[in-house]
VMD Tcl script that draws the C-alpha trace (Angstrom):
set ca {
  {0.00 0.00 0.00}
  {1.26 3.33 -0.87}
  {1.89 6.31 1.51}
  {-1.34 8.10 -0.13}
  {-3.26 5.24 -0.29}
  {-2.76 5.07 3.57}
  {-2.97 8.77 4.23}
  {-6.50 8.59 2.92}
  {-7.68 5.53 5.03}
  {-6.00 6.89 8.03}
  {-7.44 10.39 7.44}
  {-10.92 8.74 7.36}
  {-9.87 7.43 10.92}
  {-8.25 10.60 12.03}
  {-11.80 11.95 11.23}
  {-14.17 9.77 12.92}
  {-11.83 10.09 16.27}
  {-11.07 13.50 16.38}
  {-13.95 15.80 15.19}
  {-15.17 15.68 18.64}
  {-11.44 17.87 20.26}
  {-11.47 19.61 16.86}
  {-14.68 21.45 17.47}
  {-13.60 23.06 19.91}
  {-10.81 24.93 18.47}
  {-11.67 28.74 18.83}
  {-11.05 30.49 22.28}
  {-14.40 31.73 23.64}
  {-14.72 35.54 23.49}
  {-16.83 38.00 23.89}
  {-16.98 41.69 24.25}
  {-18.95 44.78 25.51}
  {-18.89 48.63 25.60}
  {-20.29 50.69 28.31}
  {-21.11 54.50 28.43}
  {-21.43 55.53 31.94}
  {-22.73 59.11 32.82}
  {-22.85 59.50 36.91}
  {-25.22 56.93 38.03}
  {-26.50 56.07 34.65}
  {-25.03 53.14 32.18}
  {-25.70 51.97 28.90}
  {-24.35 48.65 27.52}
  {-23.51 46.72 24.45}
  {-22.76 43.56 24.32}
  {-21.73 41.53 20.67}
  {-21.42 38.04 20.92}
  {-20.94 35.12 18.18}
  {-23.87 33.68 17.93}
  {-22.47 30.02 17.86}
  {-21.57 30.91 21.76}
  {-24.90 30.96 22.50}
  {-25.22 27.71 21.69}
  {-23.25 26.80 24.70}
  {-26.53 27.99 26.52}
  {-30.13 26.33 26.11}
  {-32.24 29.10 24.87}
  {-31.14 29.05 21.53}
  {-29.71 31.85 18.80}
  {-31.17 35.48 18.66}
  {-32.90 36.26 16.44}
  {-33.72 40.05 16.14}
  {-36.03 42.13 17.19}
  {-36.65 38.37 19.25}
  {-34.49 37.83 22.25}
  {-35.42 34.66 24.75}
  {-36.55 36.24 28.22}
  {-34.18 33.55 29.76}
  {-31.31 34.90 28.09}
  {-32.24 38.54 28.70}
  {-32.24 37.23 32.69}
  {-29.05 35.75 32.50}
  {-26.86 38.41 30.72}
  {-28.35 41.23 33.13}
  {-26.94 39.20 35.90}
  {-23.53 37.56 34.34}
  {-22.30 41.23 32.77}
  {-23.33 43.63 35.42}
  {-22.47 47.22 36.73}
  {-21.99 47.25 40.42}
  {-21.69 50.22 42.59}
  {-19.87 49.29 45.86}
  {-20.73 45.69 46.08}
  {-23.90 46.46 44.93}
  {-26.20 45.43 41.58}
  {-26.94 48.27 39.55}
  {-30.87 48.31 38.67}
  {-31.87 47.41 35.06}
  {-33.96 49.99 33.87}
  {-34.27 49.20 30.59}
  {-34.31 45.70 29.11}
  {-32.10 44.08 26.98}
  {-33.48 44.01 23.35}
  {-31.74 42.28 20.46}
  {-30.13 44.52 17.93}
  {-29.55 44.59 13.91}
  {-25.64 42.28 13.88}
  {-23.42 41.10 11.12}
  {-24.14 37.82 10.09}
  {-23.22 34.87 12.83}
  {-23.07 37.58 15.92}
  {-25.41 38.83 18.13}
  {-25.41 42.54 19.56}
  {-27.89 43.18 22.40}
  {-28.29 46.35 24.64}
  {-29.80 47.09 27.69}
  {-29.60 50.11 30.24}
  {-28.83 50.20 34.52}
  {-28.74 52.86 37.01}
  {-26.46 52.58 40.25}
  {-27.81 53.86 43.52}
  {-24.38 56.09 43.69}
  {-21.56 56.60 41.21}
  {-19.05 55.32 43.53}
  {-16.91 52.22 43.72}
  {-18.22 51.33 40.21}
  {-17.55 47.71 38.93}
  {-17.46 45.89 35.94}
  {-17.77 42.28 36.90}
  {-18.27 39.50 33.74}
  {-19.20 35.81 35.00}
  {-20.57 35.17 31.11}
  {-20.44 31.64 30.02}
  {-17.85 30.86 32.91}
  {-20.08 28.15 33.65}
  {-19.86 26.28 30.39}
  {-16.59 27.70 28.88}
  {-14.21 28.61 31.82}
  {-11.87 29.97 29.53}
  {-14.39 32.66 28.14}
  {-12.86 35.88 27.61}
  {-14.65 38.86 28.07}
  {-13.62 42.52 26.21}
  {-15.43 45.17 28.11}
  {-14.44 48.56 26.98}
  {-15.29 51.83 28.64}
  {-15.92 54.91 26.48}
  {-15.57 58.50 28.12}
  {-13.17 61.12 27.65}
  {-10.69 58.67 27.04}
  {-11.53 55.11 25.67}
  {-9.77 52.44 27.68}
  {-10.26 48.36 27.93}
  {-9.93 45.76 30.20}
  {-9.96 41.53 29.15}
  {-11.50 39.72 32.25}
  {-11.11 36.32 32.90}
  {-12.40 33.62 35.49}
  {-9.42 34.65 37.75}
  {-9.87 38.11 37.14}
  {-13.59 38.66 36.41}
  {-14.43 42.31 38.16}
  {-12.23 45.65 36.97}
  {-12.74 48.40 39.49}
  {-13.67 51.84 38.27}
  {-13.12 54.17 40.70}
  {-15.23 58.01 40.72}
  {-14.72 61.04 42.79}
  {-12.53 63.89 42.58}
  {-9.73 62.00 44.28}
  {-10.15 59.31 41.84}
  {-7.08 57.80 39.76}
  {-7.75 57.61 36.18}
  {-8.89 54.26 34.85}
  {-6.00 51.97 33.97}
  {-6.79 49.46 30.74}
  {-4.96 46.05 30.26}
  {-1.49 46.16 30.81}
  {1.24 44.62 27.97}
  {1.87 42.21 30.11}
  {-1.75 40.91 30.22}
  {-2.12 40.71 26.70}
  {1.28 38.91 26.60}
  {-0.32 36.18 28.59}
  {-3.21 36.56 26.49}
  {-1.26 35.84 23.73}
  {0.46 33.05 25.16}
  {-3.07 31.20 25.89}
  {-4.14 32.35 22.85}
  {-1.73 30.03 20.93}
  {-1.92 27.14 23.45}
  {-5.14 26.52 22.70}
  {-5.54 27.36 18.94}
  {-5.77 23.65 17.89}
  {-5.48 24.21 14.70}
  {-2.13 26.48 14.44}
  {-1.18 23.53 16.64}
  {-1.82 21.11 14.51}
  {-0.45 23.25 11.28}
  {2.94 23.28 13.26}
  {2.63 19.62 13.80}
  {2.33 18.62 10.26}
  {5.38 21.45 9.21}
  {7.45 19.46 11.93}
  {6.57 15.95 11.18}
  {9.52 15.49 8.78}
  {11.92 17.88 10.28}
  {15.65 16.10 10.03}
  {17.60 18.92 12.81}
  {17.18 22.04 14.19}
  {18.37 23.82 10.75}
  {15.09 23.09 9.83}
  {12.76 24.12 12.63}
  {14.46 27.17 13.07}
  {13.36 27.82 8.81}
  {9.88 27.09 9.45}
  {9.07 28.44 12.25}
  {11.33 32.00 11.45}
  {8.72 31.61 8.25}
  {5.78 31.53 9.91}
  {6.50 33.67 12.61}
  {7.61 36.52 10.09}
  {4.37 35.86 7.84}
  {2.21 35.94 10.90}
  {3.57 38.80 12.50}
  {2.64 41.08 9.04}
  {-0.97 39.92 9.05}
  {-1.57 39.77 12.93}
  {-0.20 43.87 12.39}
  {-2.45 44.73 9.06}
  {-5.64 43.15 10.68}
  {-5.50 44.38 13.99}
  {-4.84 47.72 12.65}
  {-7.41 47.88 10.68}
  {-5.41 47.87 7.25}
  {-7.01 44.42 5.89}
  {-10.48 43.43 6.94}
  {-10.48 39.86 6.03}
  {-13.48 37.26 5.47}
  {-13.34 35.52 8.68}
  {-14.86 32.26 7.80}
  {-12.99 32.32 4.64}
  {-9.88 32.84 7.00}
  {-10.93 29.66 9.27}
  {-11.47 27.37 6.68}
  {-8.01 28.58 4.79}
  {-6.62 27.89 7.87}
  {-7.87 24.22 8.49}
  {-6.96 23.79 4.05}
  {-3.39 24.48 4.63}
  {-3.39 21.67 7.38}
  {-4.80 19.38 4.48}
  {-2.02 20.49 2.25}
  {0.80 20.51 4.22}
  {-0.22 16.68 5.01}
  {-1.16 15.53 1.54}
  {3.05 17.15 1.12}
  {4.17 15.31 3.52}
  {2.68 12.16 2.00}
  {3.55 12.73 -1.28}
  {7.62 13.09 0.30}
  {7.07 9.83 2.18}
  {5.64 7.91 -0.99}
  {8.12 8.51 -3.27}
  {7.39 11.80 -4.79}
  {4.68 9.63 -7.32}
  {3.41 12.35 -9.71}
  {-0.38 11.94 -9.53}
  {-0.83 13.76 -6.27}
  {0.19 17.04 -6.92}
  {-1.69 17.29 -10.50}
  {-4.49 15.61 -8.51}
  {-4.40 18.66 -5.51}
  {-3.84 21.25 -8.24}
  {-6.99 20.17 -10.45}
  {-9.08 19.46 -6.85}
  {-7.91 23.05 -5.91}
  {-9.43 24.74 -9.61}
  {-12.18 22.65 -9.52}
  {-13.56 24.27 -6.03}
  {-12.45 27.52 -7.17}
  {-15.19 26.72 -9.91}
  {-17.69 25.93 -7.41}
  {-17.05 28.06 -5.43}
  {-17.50 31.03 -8.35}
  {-21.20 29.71 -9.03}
  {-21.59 30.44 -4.76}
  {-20.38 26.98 -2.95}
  {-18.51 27.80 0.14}
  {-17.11 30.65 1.99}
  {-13.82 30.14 0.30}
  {-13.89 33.05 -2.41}
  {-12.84 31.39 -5.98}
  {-9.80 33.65 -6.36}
  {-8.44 31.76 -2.95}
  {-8.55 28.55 -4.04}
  {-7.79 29.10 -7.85}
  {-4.13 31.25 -6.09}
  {-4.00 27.82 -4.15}
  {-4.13 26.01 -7.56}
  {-1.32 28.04 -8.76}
  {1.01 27.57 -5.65}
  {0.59 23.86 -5.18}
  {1.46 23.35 -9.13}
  {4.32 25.68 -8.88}
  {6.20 24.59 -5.31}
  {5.90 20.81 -6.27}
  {7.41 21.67 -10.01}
  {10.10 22.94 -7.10}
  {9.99 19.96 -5.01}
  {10.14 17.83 -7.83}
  {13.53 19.58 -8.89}
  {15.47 19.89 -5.53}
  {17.60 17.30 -3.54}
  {16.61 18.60 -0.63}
  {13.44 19.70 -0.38}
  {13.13 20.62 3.40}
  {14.65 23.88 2.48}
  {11.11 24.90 0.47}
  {9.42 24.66 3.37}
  {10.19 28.20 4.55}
  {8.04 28.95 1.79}
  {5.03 26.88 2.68}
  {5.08 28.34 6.49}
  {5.63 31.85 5.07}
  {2.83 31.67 2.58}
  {0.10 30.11 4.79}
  {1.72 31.50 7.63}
  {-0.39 34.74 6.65}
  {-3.35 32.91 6.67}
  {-2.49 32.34 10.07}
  {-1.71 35.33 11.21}
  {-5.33 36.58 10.00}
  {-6.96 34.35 12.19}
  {-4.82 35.38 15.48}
  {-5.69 38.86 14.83}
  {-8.99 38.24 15.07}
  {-9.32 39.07 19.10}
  {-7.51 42.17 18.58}
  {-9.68 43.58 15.56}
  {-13.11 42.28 17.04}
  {-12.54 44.49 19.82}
  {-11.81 47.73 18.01}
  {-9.34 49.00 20.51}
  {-8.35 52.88 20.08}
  {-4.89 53.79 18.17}
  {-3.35 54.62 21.66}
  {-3.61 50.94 22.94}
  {-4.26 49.12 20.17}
  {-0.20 49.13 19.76}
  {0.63 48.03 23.60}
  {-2.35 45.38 22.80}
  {-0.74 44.16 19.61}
  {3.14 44.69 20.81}
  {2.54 41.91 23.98}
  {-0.29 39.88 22.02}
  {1.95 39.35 19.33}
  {4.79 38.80 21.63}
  {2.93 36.26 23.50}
  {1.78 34.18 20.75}
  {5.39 33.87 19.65}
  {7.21 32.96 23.28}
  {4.78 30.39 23.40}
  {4.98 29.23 19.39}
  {8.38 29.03 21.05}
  {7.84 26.46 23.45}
  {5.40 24.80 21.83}
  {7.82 23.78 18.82}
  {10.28 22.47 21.23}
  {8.12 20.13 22.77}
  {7.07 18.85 19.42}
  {10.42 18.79 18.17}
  {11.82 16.99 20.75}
  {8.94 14.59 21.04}
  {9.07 13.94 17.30}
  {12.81 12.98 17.94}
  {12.65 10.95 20.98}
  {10.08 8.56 18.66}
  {12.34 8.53 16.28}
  {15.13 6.84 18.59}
  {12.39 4.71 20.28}
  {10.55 3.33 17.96}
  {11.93 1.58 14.61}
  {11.13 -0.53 11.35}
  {7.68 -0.55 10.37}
  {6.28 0.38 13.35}
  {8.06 3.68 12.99}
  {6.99 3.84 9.37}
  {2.87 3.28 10.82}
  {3.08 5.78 13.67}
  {4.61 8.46 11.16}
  {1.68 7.94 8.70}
  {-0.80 8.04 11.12}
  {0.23 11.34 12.80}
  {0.19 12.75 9.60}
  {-3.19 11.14 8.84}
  {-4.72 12.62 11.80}
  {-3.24 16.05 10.86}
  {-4.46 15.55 7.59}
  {-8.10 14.59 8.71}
  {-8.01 17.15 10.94}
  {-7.37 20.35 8.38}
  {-10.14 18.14 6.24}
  {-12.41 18.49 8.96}
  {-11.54 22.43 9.76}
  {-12.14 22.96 6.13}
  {-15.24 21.51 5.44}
  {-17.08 22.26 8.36}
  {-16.15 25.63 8.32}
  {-16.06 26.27 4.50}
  {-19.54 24.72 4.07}
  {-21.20 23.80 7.19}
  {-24.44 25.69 7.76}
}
mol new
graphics top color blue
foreach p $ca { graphics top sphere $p radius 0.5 }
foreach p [lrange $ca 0 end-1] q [lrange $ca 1 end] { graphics top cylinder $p $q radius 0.2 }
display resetview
């Protein structure tokens, strides 16, 4: 049996076993802006609406919002004046949102405009992890990210009050950090770059590519320069997994000609489909996709050592990447002034730990390699890459056409 012909049946398995983990492979945000005037606050909250689903009363529908849900987000996002609930004095009513998010605003009063509180306890229940953006327009806009461990950001009043403070660098360089260790599929992307890695030469290639190509686009997005497609981004992102498998497979099998014509022609064909509306995927994507794949194994084909392309494959879907990480930062719209702190330690973050990440693999990947041997060696190596292949198949369908 060929190394295809077993990246395909093992993919199948990959599939079946891991679509439950793979589901859950975005970090669970969301965000809110408040207006506060004295002892009167207004607040907006935008969710994605596929959070909701984490919660039984279903997906908004607007001007409809479930009186359950109403109930819960007046008590989970809150405005507290010393200790105390500020009074809802308006009710939460679902407004007009982009596609797949919900944006829902209600209005409290405080019984003083002292000791104010922000305090978020959203979805902590189902998703401990949740991150929630509140932001706090005034004379100056500032932002705070709070957490399970850090769920209530003080805002002092008064005359002998000390301006609010926003996140710190160093918070969004832990944010970055978490951000990274548990983006599945970046993980996994790394994973299948690694897989055939022969020395530390070649790590330090791929990952200097990817960091670099991730870095630009992480910048551009967050700054507002590129306003990307999101789901278009998401399933890119789990189609380069795909690829950089079906590469590895086609290295392993004896470079056998039929697979890269075959991922070329696959590649045209869905920019086809995707022209006449199939997909999120716009055509000119996949049809660029077409182009690379032909051209880098024409290269592959032609070089003794092809490891040293690889720089190219990181770098080039390394941007695809970097769109996706960005996507924290630009959701929450953060002011010039600290959108650059946010980006400098996000950024920084996600690379200390791409960092340590990649060592562990590395070193992992090369312990098995000492350990194990003959054919058994040869089946665990096509099988890791057959569950990173069946997992960027599973990102890319289910979020390039799922509903």
């Amino acid at each position: 049996m060929s190394a295809s012909t077993r990246l395909a049946a093992l993919a199948l398995t990959a599939v079946a076993l891991l679509t439950s983990a793979a589901s859950a492979h975005t970090r669970s945000t969301s965000y809110s802006t408040w207006e506060i005037e004295g002892t009167r606050a207004k607040v907006r909250f935008d969710i994605p609406q596929y959070e909701l689903t984490r919660l039984p009363w279903g997906i908004v529908a607007p001007p409809a919002l479930p009186p359950e849900l109403a109930r819960y987000l007046t008590r989970a996002l809150r405005l507290e004046a010393r200790g105390v609930a500020c009074e809802v004095v308006e009710d939460p009513r679902a407004l007009a949102a982009p596609q797949g998010r919900a944006v829902i605003e209600w209005r409290v009063v405080c019984p003083s405009a002292d000791g104010l509180a922000l305090v978020s306890e959203v979805l902590q229940e189902v998703a401990p992890s949740h991150l929630h953006f509140a932001k706090l327009r005034g004379a100056k806009v500032t932002e705070r990210v709070l957490t399970s461990s850090a769920p209530r950001w003080e805002l002092p009043a008064g005359e002998d009050a000390k301006p609010v403070v926003g996140s710190s660098v160093g918070a969004y360089l832990k944010l970055g950090i978490e951000h990274i260790a548990t983006g599945t599929d970046h993980l996994v992307f790394l994973l299948g770059l690694l897989l055939l890695a022969a020395g530390s030469g070649e790590v330090i290639r791929v990952v200097t590519g990817f960091t670099a190509a991730h870095s630009i686009t992480l910048g551009l997005a967050a700054l507002g320069r590129v306003e990307p497609e999101a789901a278009a981004v998401e399933a890119l992102i789990g189609l380069s997994i795909a690829l950089v498998a079906a590469e590895n497979a086609w290295l392993l099998g004896g470079r056998p000609r039929a697979l890269p014509l075959l991922a070329a022609l696959t590649l045209a064909a869905l920019g086809g489909a995707a022209w006449l509306g199939a997909g999120a995927i716009p055509p000119a994507a996949y049809l660029g996709l077409a182009l690379f794949v032909a051209c880098y194994f024409a290269l592959l084909a032609r070089s003794e050592r092809p490891a040293r392309l690889r720089f190219a494959v990181a770098f080039c879907f390394g941007l695809v990447h970097g769109f996706g990480f960005a996507g924290v930062l630009s959701e929450f719209a953060l002011p010039q002034g600290r959108l650059l702190p946010a980006l400098l330690g996000f950024n920084l973050g996600v690379e200390l730990g791409q960092l340590a990440i990649v060592a562990v693999f590395f070193a992992a990947i090369a312990l098995a390699a000492r350990v194990v041997r003959g054919s058994a060696r040869t089946l665990a190596r096509d099988f890791a890459n057959a569950a990173v292949c069946g997992l960027g198949i599973y990102w890319w369908v289910s979020r390039g056409y799922g509903a």
